[in-house]
N, C-alpha and C positions, 0 to 999 in steps of 0.2 A: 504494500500500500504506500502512494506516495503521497506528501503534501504538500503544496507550496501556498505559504503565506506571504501575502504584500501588506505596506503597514507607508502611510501619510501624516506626518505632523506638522503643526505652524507653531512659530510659540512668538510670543509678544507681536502680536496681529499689530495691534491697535496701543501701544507703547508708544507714546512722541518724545519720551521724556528718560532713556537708557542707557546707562553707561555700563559697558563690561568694564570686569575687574581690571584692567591696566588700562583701558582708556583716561585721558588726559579732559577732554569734552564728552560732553552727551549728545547724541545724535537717537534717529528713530530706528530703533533693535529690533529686527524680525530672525528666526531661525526656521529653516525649512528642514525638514529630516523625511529620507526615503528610506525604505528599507524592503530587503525580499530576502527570503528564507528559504529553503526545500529540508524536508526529510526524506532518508529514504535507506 
């Protein structure tokens, strides 16, 4: 039996206001994450 799994994330959409840990200014932070898997 096989499986393959796909997987979509967004993270801070709608954040105007984000600074990552070593940024100097804050700008607008969005992170887009994909991912695919199989078992088998």
């Amino acid at each position: 039996m096989y499986c393959t799994k796909r997987g979509f994330g967004l993270e801070n959409a709608f954040d105007l206001d984000y600074s990552s840990h070593l940024a100097s200014r804050k700008a607008p932070g969005r992170t887009v994450m994909v991912s695919l898997s199989k078992l088998f």
